[in-house]
C-alpha positions in Angstrom: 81.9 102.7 89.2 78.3 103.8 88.6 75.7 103.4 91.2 77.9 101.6 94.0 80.0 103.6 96.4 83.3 102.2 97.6 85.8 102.3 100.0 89.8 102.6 99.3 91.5 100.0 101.0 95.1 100.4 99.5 97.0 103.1 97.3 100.0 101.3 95.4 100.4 98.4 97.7 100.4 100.4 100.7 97.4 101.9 103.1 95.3 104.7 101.4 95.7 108.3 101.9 94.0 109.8 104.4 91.4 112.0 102.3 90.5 108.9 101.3 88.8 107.5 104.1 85.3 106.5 104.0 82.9 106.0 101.1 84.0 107.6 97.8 82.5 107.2 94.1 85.6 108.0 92.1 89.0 107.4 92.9 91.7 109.6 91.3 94.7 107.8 89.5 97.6 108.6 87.6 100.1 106.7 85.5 100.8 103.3 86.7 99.0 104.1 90.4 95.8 101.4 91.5 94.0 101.1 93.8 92.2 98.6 96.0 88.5 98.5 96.3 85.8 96.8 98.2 81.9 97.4 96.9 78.6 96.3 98.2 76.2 95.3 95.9 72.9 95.0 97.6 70.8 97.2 96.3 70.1 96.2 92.4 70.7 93.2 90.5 71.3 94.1 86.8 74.4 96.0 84.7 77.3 98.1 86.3 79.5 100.5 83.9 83.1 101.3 84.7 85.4 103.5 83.2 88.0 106.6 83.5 86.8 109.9 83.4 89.7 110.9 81.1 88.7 112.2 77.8 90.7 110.3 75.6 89.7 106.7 77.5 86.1 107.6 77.2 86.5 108.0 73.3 88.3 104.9 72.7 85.3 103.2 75.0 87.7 101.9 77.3 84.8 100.8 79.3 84.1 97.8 81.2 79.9 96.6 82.2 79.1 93.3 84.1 76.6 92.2 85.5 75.3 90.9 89.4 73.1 88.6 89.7 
């Protein structure tokens, strides 16, 4: 997520690990693994981007942009 921290609140289905405790910006993932999240968005109304950082999703655009209002 760009320009919005977050905070893990579960790995898998289960609690997340401990290095992942307190506000983070990316979240590391591999096959088949999510994540929960939970975001404020207080500080700017307009258009978010998410994506992976892995090459190969970045060159197929596998990107996703909304917008709060």
């Amino acid at each position: 997520m760009h320009l919005v921290n977050f905070q893990v609140l579960e790995r898998d289905g289960k609690p997340p690990l401990p290095h992942e405790g307190g506000w983070k910006d990316t979240a590391a993932l591999e096959f088949d693994q999510s994540v929960t999240v939970i975001m404020r968005f207080d500080g700017y109304r307009g258009r978010y981007l998410l994506h992976c950082h892995n090459l190969e999703h970045e060159d197929h655009d596998m990107m996703a942009r909304f917008d709060v209002v």
